[in-house]
C-alpha positions, 0 to 999 in steps of 0.5 A: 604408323605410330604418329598417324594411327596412334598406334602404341611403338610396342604393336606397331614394331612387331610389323616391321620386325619380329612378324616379317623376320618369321615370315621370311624365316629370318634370324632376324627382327627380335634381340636374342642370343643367336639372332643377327641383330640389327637395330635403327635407333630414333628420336622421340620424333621418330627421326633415324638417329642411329643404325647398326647393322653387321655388328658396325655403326652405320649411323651416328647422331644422323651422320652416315658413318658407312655405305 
């Protein structure tokens, strides 16, 4: 979305996070105090980095830490 319709990283996060969180009623898709907060990390080229979720590190520097 970001590479293809130069749509600006902060517009194009709100799709994937805070809007479908509130719209399945999740505590999820934001950073705040209270919330589940899992996060995917990327490159400048938009490659997955690193994944947390659960509070673990799934993911580091594209290694699979955990399934």
């Amino acid at each position: 979305m970001v590479k293809e319709l130069e749509i600006p990283m902060d517009e194009a996060l709100s799709y994937v996070t805070s809007n479908v969180a509130d719209a399945l009623e999740l505590k999820k898709g934001r950073i705040a105090v209270g919330l589940d907060a899992d996060m995917l990390l990327m490159t400048r080229d938009m490659n997955l980095q690193t994944m947390i979720a659960r509070g673990k590190i799934m993911m580091e520097n594209g290694k699979v830490l955990e399934l």
